[in-house]
KEKE-282961 format. One line per field, with one value per atom (N, C-alpha, C): residue number from 0; chain; x, z, y. Coordinates in Angstrom, 3 decimals, padded with zeros to 6 digits, m for minus. Layout:
minu = [NUM, ...]
kolse = [A, ...]
u = [X, ...]
w = [Z, ...]
v = [Y, ...]
//
This chain:
minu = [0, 0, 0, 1, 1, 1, 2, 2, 2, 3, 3, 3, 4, 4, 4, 5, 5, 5, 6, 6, 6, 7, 7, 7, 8, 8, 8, 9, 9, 9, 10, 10, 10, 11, 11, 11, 12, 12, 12, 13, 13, 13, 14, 14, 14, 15, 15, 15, 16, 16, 16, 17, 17, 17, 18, 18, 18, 19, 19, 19, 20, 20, 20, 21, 21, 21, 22, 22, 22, 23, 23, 23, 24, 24, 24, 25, 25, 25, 26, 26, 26, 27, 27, 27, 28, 28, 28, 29, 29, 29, 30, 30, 30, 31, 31, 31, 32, 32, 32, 33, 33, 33, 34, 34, 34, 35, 35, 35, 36, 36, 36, 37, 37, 37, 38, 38, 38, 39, 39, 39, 40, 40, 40, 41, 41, 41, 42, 42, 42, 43, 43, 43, 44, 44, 44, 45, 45, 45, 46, 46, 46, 47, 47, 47, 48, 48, 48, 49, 49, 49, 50, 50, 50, 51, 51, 51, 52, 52, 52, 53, 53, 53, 54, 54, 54, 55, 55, 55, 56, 56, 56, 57, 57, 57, 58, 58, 58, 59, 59, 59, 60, 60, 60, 61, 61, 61, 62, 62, 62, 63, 63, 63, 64, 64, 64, 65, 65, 65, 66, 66, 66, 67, 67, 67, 68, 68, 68, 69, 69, 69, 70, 70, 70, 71, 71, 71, 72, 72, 72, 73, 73, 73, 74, 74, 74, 75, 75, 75, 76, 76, 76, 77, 77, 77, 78, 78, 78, 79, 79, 79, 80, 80, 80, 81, 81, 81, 82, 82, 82, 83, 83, 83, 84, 84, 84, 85, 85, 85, 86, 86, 86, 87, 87, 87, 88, 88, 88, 89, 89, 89, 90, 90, 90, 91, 91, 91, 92, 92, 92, 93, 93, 93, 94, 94, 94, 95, 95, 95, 96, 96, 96, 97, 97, 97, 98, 98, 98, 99, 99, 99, 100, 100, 100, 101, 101, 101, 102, 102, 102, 103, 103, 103, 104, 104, 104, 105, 105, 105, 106, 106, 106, 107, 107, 107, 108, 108, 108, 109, 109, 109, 110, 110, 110, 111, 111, 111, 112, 112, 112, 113, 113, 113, 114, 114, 114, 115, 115, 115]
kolse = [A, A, A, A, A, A, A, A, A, A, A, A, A, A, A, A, A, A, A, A, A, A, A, A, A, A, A, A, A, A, A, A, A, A, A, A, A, A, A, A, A, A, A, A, A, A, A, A, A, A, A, A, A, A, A, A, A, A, A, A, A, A, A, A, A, A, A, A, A, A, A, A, A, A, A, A, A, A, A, A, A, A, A, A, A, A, A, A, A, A, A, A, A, A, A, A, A, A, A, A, A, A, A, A, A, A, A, A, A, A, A, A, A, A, A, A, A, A, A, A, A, A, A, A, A, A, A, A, A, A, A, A, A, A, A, A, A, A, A, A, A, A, A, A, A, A, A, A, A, A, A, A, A, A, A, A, A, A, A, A, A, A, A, A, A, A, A, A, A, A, A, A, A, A, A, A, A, A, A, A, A, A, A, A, A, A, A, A, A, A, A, A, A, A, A, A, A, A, A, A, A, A, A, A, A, A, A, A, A, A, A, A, A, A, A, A, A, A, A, A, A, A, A, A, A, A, A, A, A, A, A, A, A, A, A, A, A, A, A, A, A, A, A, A, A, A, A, A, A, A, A, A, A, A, A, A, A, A, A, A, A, A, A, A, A, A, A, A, A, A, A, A, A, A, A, A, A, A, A, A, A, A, A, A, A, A, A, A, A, A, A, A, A, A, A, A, A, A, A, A, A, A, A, A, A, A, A, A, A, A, A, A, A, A, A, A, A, A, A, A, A, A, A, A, A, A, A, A, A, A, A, A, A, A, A, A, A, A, A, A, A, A, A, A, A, A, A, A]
u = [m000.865, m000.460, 000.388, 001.666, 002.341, 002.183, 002.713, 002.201, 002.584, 003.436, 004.281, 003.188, 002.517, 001.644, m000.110, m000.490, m001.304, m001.601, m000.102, 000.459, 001.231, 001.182, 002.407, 002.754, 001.882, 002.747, 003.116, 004.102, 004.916, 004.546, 004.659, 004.671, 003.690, 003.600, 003.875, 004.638, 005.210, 006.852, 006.767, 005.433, 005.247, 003.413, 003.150, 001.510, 002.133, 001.337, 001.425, 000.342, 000.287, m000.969, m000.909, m002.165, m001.950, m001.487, m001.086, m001.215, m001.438, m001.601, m001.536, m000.407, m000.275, 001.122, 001.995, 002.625, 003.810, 003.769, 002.916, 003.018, 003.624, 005.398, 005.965, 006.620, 006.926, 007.420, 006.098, 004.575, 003.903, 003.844, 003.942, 004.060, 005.284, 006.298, 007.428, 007.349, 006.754, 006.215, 005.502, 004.730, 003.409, 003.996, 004.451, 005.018, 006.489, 007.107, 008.768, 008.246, 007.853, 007.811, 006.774, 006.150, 004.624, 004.879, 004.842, 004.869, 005.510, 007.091, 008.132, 008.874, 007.937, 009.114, 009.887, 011.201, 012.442, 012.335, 012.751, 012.241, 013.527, 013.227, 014.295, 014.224, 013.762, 014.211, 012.807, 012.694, 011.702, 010.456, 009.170, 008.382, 008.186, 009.418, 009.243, 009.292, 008.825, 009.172, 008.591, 009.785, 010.380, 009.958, 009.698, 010.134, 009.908, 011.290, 011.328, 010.664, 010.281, 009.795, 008.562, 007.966, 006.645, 007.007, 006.699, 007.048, 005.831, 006.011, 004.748, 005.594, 004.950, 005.310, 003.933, 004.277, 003.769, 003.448, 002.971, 003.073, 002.309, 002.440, 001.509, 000.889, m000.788, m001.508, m002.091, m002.237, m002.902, m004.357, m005.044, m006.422, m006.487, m005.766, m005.980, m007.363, m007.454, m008.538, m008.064, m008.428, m008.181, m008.714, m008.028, m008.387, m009.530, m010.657, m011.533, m011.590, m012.104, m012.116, m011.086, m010.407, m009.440, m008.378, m007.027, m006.379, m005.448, m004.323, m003.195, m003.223, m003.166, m003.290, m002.047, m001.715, m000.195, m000.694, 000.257, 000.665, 001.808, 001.293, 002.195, 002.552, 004.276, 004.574, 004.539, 004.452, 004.097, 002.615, 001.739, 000.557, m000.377, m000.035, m000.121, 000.480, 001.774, 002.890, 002.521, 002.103, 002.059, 000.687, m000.431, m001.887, m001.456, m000.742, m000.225, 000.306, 001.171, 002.333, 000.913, 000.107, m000.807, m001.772, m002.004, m003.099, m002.256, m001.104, m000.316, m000.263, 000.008, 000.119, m000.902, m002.272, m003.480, m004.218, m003.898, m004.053, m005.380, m006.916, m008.001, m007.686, m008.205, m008.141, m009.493, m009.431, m011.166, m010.429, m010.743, m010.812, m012.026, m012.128, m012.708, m012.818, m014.090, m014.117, m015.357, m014.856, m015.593, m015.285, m013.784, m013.585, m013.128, m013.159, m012.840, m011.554, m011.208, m009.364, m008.831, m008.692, m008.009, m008.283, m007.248, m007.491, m006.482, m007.519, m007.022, m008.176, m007.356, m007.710, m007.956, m008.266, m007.876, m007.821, m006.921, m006.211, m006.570, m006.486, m006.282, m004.523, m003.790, m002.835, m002.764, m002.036, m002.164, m003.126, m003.516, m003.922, m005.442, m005.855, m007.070, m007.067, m005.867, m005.945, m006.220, m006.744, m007.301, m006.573, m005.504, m004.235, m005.407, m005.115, m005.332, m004.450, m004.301, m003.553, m003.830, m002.896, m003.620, m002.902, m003.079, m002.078, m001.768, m000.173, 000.297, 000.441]
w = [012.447, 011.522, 012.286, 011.602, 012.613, 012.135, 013.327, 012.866, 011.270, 011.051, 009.698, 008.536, 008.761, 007.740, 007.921, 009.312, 009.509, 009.313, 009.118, 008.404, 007.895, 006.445, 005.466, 005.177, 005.681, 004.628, 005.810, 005.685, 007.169, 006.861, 005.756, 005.348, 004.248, 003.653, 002.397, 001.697, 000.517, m000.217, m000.483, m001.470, m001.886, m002.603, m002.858, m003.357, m004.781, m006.000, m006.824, m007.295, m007.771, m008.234, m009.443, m010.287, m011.800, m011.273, m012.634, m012.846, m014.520, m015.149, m016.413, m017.458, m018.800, m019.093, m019.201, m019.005, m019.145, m017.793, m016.525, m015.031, m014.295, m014.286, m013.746, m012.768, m013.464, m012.342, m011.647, m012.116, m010.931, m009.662, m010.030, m008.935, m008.271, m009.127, m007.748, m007.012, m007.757, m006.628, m005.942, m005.879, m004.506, m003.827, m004.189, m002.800, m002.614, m003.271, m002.456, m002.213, m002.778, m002.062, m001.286, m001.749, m000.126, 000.602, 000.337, 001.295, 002.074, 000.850, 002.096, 001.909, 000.946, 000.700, m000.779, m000.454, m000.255, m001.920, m003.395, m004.673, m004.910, m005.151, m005.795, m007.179, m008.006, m009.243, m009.867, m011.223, m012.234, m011.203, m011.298, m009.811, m009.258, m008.160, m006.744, m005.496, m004.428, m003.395, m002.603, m001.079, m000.172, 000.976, 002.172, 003.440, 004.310, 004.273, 005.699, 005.039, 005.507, 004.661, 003.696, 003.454, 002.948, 001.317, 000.699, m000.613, m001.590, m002.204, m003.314, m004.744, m005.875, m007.212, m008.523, m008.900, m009.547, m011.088, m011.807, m012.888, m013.975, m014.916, m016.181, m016.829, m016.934, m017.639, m018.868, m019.952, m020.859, m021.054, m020.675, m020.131, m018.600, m018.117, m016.849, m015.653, m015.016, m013.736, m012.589, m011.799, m010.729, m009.620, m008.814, m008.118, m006.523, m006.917, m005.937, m004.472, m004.696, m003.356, m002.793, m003.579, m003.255, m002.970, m002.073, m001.279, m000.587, m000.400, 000.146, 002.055, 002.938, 003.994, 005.130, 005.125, 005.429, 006.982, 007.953, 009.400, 009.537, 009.488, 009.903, 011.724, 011.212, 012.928, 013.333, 012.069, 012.582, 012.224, 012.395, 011.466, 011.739, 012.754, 012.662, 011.713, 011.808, 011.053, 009.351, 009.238, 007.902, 007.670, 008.129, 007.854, 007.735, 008.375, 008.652, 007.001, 006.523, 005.397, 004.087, 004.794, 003.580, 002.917, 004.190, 003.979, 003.554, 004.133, 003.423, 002.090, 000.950, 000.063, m000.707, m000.133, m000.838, m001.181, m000.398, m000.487, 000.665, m000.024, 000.966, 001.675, 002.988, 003.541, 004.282, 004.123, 004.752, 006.105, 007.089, 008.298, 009.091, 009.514, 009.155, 011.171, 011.970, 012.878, 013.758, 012.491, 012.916, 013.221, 013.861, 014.528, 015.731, 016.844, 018.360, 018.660, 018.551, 019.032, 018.045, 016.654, 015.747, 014.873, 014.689, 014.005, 012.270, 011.977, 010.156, 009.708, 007.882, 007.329, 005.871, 004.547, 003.510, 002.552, 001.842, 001.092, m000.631, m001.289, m002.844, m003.557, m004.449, m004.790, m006.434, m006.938, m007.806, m008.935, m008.793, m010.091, m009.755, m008.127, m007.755, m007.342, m007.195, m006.096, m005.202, m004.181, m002.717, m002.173, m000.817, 000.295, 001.687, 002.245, 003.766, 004.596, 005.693, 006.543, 008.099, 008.529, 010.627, 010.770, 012.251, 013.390, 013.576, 014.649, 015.019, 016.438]
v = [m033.738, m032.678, m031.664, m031.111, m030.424, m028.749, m028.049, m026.241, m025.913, m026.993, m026.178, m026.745, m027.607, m028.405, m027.901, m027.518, m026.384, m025.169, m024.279, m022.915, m023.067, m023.368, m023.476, m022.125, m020.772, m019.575, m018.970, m017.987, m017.169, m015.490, m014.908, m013.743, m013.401, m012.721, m011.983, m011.592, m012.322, m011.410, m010.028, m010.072, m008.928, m008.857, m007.399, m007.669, m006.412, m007.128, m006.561, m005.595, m004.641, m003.714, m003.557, m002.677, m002.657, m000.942, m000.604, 000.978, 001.002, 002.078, 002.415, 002.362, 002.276, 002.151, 003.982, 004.034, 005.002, 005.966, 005.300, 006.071, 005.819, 005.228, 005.193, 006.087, 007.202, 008.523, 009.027, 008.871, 008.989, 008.143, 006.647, 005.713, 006.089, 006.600, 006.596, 008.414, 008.833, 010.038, 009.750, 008.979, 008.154, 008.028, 006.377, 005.537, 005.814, 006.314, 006.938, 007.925, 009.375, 010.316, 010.634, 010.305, 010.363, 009.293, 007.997, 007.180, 007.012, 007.610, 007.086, 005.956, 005.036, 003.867, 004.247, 002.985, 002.858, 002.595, 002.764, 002.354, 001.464, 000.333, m000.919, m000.420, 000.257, m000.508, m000.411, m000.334, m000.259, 000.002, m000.424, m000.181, m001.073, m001.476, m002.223, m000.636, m001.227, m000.295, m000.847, m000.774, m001.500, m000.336, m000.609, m000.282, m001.664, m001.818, m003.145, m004.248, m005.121, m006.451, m006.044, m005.017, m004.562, m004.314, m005.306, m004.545, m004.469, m003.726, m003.655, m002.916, m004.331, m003.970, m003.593, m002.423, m001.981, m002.679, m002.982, m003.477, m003.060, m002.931, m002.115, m003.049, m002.112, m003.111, m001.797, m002.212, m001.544, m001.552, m002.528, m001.838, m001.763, m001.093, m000.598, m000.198, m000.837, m000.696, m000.385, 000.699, 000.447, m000.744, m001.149, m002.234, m000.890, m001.167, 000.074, m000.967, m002.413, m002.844, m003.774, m004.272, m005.238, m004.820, m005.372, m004.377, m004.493, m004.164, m004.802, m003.639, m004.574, m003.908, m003.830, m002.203, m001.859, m001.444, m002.062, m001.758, m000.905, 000.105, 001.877, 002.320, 001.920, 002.293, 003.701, 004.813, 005.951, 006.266, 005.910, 006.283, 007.498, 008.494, 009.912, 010.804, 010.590, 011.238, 010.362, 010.015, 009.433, 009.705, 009.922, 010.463, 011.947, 012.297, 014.299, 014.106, 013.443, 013.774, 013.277, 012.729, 012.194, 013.447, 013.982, 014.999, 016.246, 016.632, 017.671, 017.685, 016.413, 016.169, 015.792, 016.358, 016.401, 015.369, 013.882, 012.470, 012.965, 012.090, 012.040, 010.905, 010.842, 009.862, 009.483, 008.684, 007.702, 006.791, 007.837, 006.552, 005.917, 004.585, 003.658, 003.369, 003.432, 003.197, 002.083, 000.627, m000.164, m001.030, m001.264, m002.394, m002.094, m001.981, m001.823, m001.842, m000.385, m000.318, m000.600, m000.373, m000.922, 000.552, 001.401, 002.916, 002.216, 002.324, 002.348, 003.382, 003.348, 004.020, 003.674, 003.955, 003.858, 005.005, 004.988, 005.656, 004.854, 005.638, 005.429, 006.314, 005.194, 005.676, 006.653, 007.142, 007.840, 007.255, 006.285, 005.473, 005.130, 005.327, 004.891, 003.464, 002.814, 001.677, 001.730, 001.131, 001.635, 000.778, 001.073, 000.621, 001.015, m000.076, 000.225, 000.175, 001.407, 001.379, 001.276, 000.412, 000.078, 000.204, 001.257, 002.103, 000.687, 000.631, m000.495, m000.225]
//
């Protein structure tokens, strides 16, 4: 069996989340303006290969444990811009040398983030 038939996947394209229907300009105040990422278009948003699309559901849940997990090359400066902007943050010190955190987005999705 060769590596490519042992690991058929290379990446992640993208991870989708629910939000509520008509919270679009809140999602893009989250993740463009707090986060920082880059907004493609209806709710996609981009920084660097990381994308995450927003999508509307009309009975809406937040997703509380399930979770898309983001590697932050500044992740001081982005815990600093989190907490300025009134975002709680839960950091998490149970794996040895590995500083993450988690975060919930406007909607109560819960994102995890690891220092890189």
């Amino acid at each position: 069996m060769s590596a490519d038939e042992r690991n058929p996947f290379t990446a992640i394209d993208h991870v989708q989340l629910a939000m509520p229907p008509g919270q679009e300009q809140a999602a893009r105040i989250f993740y463009a303006g707090i986060l920082g990422m880059r907004s493609r278009g209806g709710c996609w948003f981009q920084s660097g290969d990381v994308q995450i699309h927003l999508g509307v559901e009309a009975d809406f849940r937040p997703a509380k444990k399930a979770h898309p997990a983001l590697r932050c090359a500044n992740y001081d400066a982005l815990l600093m811009t989190l907490r300025a902007s009134g975002i709680d943050v839960y950091e998490v010190a149970d794996i040895p040398g590995v500083r993450r955190c988690h975060i919930h987005d406007c909607f109560g999705n819960r994102l995890e983030l690891i220092a890189t």
